[in-house]
PAZAPA-4460 file (N, C-alpha, C; in steps of 0.05 Angstrom, whole numbers, plus 32768, in hexadecimal, padded with zeros to 4 digits):
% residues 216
    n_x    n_y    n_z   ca_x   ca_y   ca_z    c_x    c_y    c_z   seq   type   mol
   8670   7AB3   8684   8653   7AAE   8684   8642   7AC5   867B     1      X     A
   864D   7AE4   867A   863A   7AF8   866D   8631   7AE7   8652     2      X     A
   863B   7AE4   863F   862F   7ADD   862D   861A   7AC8   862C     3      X     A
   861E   7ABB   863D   860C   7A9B   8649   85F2   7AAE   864B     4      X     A
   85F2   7AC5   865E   85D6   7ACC   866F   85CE   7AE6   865A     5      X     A
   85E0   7AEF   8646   85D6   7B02   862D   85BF   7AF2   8623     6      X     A
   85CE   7ACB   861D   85C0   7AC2   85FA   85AB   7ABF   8613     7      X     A
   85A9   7AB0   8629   858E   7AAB   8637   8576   7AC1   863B     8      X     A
   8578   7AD3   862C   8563   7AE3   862B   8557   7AE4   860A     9      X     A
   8567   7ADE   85FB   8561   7ADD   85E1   855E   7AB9   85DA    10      X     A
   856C   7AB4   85C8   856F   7A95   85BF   858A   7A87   85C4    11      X     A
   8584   7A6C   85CF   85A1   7A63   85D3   85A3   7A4D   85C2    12      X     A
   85B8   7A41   85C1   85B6   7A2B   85AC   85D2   7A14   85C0    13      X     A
   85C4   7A14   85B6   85C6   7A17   85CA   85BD   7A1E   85BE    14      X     A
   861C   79B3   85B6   862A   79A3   858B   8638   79A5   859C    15      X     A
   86FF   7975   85E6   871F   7972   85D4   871B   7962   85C8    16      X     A
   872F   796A   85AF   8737   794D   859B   8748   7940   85B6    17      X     A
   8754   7951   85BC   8764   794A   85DA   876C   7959   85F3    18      X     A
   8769   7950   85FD   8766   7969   8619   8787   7968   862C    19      X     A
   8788   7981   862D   87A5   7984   863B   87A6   7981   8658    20      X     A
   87BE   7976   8667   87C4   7969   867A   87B4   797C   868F    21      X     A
   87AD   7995   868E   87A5   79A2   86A0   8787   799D   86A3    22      X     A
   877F   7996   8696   875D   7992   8695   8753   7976   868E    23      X     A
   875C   7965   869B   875A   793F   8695   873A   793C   869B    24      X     A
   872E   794C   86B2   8715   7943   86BB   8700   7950   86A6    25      X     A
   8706   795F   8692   86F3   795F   8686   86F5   7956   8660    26      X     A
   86F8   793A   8666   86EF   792C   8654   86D4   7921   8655    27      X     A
   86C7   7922   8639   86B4   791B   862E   869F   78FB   8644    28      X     A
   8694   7900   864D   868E   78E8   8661   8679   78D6   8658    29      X     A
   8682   78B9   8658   8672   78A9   8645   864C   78A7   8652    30      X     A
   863F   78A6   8635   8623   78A7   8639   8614   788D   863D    31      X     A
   8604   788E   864F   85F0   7876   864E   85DE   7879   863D    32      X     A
   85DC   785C   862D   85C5   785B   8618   85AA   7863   861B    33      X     A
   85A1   7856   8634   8584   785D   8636   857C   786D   864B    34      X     A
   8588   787C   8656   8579   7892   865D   8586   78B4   865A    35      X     A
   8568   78C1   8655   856B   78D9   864B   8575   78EA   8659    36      X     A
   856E   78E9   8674   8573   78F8   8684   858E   78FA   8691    37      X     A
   859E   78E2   8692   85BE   78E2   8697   85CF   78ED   8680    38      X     A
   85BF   78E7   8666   85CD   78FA   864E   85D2   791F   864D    39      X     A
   85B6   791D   865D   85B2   7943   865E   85CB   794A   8679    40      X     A
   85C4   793C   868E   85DA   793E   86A6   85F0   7939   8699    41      X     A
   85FC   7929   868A   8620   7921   867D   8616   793D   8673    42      X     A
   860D   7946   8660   861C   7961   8654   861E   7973   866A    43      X     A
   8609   7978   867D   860E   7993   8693   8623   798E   86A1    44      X     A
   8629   7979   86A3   8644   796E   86B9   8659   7979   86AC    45      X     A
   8656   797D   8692   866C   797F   867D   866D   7998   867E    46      X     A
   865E   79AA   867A   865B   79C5   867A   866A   79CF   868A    47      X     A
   865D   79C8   869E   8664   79D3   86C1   8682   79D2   86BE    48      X     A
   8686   79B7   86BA   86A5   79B6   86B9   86B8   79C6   86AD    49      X     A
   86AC   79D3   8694   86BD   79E9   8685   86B9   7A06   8684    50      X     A
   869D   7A08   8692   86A1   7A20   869D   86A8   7A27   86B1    51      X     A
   86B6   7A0F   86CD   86CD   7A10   86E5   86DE   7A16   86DD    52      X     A
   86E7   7A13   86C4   8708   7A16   86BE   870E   7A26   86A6    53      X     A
   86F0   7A34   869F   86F0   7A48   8687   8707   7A4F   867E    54      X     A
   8712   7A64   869A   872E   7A73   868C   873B   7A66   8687    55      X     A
   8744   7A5F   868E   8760   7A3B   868A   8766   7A3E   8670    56      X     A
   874D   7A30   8670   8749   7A23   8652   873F   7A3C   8634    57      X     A
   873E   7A4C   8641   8737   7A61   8623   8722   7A52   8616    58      X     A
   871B   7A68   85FB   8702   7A5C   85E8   8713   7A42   85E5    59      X     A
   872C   7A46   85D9   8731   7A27   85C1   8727   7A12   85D6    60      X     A
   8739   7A17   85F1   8731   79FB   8602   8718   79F4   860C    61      X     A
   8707   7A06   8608   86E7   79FC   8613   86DD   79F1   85FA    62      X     A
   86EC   7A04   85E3   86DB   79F2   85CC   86EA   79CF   85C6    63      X     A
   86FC   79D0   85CF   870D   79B6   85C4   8704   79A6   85DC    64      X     A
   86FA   79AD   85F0   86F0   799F   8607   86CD   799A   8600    65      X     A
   86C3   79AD   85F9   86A2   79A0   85F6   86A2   7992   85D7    66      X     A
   86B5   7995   85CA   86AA   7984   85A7   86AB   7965   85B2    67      X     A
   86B7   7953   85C2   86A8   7940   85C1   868E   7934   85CF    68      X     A
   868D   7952   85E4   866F   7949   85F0   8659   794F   85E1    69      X     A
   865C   795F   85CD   8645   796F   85BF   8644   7958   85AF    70      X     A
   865B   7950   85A0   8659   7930   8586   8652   7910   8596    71      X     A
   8652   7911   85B3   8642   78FF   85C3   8626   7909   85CB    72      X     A
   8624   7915   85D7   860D   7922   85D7   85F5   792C   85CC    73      X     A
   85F1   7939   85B0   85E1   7947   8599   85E2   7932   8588    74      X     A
   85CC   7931   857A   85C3   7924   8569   85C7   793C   8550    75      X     A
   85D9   793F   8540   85DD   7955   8538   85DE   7951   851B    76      X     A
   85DA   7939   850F   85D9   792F   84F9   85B7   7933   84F3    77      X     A
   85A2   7928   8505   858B   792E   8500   857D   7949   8509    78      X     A
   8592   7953   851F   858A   797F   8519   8595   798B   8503    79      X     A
   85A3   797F   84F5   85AF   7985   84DD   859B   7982   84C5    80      X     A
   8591   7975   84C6   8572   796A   84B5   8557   797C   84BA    81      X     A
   8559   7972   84CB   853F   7989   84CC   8543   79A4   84CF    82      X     A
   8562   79B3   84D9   8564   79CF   84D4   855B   79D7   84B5    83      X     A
   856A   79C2   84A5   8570   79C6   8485   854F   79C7   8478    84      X     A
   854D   79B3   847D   8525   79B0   8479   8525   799B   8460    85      X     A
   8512   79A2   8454   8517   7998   843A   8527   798D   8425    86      X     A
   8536   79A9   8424   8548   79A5   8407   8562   798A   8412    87      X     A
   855F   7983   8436   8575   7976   843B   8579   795A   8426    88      X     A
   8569   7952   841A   8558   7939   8403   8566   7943   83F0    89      X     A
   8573   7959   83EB   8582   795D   83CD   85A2   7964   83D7    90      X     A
   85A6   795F   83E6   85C2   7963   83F6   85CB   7941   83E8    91      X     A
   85EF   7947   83E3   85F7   7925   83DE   8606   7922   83FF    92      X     A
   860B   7901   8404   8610   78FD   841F   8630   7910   8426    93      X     A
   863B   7916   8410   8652   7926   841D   864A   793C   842A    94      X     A
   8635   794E   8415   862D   796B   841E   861C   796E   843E    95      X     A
   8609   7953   8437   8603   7953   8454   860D   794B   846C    96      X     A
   8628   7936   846B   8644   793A   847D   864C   7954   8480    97      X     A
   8654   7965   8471   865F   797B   8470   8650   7991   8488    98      X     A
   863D   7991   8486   861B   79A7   848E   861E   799C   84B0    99      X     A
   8620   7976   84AD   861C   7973   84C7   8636   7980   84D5   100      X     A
   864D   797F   84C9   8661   7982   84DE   8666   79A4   84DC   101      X     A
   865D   79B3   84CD   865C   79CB   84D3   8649   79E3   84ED   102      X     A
   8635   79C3   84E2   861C   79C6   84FB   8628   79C2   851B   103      X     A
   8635   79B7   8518   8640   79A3   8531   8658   79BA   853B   104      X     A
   8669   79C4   852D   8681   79DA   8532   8679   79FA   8536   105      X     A
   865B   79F8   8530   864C   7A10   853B   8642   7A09   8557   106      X     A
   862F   79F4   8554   8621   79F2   8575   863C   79ED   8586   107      X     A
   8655   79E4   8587   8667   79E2   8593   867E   7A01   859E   108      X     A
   867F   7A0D   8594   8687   7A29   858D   866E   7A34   8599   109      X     A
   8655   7A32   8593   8649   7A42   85A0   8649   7A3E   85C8   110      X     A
   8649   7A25   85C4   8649   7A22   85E6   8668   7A2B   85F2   111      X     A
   8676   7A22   85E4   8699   7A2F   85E8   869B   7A48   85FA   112      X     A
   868D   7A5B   85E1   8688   7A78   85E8   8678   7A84   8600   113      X     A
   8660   7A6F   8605   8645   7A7A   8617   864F   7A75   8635   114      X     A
   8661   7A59   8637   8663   7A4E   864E   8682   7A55   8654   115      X     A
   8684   7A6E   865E   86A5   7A82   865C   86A6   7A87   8677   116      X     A
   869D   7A77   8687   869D   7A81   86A3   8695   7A73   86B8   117      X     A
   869B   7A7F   86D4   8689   7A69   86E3   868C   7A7E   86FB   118      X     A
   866E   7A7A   870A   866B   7A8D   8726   865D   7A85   8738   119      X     A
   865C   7A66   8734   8648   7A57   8748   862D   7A4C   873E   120      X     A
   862F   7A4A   8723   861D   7A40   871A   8618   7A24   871F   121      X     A
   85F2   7A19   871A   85FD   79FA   871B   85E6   79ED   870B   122      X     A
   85E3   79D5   8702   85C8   79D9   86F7   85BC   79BF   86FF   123      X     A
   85A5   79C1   86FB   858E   79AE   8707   857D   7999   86FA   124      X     A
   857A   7987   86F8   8566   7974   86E3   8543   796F   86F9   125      X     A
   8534   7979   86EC   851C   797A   86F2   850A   7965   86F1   126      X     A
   8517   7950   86DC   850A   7936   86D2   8505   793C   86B3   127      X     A
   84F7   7928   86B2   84FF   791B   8696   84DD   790E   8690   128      X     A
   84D1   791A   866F   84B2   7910   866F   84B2   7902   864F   129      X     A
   84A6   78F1   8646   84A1   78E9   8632   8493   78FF   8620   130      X     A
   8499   7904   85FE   8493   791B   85F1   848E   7906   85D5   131      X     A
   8476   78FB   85D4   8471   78E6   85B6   8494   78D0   85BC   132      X     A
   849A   78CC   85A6   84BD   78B8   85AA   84CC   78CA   85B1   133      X     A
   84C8   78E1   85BC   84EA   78ED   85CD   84DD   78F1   85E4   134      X     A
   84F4   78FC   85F7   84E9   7904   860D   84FC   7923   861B   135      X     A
   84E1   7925   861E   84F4   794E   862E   84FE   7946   8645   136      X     A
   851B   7956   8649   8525   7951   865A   8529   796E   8671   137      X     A
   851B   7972   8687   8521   798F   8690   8535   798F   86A6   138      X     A
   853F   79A2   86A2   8560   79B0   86B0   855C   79D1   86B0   139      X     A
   8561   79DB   86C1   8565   79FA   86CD   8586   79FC   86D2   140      X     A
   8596   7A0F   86C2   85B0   7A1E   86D1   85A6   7A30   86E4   141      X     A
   85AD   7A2B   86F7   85AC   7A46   8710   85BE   7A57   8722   142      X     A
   85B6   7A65   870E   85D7   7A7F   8714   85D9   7A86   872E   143      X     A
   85F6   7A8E   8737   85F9   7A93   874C   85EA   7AA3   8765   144      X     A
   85D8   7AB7   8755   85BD   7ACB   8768   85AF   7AB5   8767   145      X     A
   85A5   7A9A   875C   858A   7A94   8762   8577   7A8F   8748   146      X     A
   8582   7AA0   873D   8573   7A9D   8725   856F   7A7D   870F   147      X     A
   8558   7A80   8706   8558   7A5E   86F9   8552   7A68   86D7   148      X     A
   856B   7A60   86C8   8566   7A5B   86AB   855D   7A40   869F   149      X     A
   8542   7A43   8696   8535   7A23   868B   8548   7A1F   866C   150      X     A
   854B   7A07   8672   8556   79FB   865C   8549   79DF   8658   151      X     A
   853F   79DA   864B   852F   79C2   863F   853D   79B6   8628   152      X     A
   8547   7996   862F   854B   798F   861C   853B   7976   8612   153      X     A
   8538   7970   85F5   8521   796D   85ED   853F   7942   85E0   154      X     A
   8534   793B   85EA   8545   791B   85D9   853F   7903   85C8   155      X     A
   8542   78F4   85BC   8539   78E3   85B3   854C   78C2   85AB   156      X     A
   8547   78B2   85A4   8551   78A4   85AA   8556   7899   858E   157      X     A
   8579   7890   8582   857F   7888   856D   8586   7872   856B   158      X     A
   8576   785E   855E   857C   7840   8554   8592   783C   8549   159      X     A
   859B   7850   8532   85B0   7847   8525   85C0   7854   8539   160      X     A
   85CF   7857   8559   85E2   7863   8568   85DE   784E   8583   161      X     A
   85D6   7833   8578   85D3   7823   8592   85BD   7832   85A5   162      X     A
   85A2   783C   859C   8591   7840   85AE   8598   7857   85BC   163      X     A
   85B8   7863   85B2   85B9   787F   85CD   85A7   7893   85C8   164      X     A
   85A2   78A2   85DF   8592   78B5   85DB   859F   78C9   85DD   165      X     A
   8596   78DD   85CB   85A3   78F4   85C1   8595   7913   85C4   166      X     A
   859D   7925   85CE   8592   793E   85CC   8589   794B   85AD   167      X     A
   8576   7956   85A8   8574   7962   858A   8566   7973   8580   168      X     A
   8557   797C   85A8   8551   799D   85A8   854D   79A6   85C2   169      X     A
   8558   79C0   85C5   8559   79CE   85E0   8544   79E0   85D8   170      X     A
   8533   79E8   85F1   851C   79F7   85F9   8526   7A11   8615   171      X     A
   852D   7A2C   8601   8533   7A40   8617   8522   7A45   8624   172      X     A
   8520   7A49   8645   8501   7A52   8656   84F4   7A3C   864E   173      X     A
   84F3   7A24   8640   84E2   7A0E   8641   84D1   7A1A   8632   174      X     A
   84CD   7A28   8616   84C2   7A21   8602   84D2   7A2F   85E7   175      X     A
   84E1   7A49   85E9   84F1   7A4A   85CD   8501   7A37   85CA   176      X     A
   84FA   7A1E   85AD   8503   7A08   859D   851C   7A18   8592   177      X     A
   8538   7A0E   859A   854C   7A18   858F   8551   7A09   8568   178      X     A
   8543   79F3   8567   8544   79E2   8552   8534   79F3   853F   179      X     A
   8523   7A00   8541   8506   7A10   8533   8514   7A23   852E   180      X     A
   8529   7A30   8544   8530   7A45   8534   8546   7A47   8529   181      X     A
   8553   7A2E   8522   8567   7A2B   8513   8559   7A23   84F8   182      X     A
   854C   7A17   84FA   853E   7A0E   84E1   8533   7A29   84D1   183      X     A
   8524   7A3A   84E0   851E   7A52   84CF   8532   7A63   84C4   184      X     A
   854C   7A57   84D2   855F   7A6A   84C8   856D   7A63   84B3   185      X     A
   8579   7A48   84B6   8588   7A34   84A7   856E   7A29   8489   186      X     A
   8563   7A27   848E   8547   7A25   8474   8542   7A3A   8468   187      X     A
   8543   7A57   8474   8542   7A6A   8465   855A   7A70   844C   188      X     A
   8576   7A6F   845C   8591   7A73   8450   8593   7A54   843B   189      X     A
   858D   7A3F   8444   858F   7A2B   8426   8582   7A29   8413   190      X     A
   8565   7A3D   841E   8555   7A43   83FF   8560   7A59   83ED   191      X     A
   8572   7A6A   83FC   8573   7A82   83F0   8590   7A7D   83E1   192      X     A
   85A1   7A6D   83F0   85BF   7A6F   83E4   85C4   7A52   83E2   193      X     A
   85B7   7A43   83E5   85C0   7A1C   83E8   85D4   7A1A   83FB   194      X     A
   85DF   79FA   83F1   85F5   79F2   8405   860C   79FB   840B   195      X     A
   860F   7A0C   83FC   862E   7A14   83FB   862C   7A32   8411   196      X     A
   860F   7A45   8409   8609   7A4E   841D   8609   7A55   843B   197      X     A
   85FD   7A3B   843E   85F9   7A2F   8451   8611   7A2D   8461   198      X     A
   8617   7A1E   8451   863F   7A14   845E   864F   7A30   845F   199      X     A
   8649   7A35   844D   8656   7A57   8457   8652   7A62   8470   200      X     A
   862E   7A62   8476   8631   7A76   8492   862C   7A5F   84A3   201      X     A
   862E   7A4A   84A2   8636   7A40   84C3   8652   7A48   84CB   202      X     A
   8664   7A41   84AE   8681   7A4B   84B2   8682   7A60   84C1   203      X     A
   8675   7A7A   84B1   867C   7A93   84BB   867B   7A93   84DB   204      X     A
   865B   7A89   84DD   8658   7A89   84F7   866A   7A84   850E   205      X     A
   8677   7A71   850B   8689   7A61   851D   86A1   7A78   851B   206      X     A
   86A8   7A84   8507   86C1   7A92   8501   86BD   7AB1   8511   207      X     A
   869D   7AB6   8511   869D   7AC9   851E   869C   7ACA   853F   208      X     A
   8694   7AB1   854B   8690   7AAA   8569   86AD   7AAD   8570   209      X     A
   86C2   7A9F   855A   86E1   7AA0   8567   86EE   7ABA   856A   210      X     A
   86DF   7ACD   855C   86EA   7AE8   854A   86E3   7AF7   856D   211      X     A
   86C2   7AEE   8570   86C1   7AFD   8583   86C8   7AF5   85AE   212      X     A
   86D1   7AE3   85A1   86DD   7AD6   85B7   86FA   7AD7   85BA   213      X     A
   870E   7AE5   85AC   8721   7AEB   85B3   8722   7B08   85BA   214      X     A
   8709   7B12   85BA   870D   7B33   85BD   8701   7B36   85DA   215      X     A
   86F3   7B23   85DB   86E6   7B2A   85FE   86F4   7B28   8614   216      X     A
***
């Protein structure tokens, strides 16, 4: 969890194929369509659950344990859009397949890495408010001293996914937009280098979270 309570002062971002006999209870747990608030609780449940058994399971197994909650969970096809901005309209549907699932193997890897621990943490759902057609959903982790990290997640609801509702931005301390600042980042790098760019440093990215996760 150091790394968990590092990014919580900066930006968090914070996204098994099969899970081994030792860790059955933490599979992916099915979502209810219409409400937002049991969606944000299924991921923390999920969390919790892999940062109980962090060591166990090493990076690969937290990551092979949260990629199907992050691909149930995130709406990651339309954070993938609006990170890109614009130019996503000149993307063909492969390249923008491509972007989403690189998108998706970063926010997944990133939580892999953050959630490496557990010391009594637990976290809390505050309720849930209407925001125009989404609705914020608030949750606090509260670390073992006492302490409360805001995490706001922001959802909305997809017609073409049977109405589920989907997460598709987190709010650190309940107002840094993790989506905003992907977008300033990811919009800057596809103006400057395009898609292939792009696809490059999500790659990197992910290659460097593993790089630095076998050294810790």
């Amino acid at each position: 969890m150091r790394a968990w309570y590092a990014a919580a002062r900066g930006m968090m971002l914070a996204g098994l194929v099969a899970f081994s006999s030792a860790a059955p209870a933490l599979a992916a747990p099915a979502l209810p369509a219409g409400d937002p608030s049991a969606v944000v609780s299924s991921l923390n449940s999920s969390l919790l659950a892999v940062m109980q058994n962090a060591q166990k399971l090493g990076y690969k197994g937290r990551y092979a344990a949260l990629e199907p909650v992050v691909r149930q969970v995130f709406d990651v096809a339309y954070m993938t859009r609006i990170a890109v901005g614009s130019g996503w309209s000149t993307l063909s549907d492969d390249q923008q397949a491509q972007l989403v699932d690189a998108f998706r193997r970063f926010i997944t890897a990133t939580y892999a890495r953050r959630f490496d621990g557990y010391s009594g943490e637990k976290f809390v759902t505050d309720g849930a408010k209407s925001v125009g057609d989404s609705t914020l959903v608030a949750t606090r982790l509260i670390k073992s001293d006492g302490e409360p990290v805001v995490l706001n997640y922001l959802t909305r609801e997809d017609a073409s996914q049977d109405g589920r509702w989907q997460v598709v931005d987190i709010y650190l301390t309940g107002t840094i937009s993790e989506l905003a600042t992907r977008r300033s980042e990811f919009a800057a790098v596809f103006r400057r280098s395009g898609y292939d760019g792009l696809l490059e440093a999500l790659r990197q990215k992910v290659s460097q979270i593993e790089t630095d996760s076998r050294v810790s």
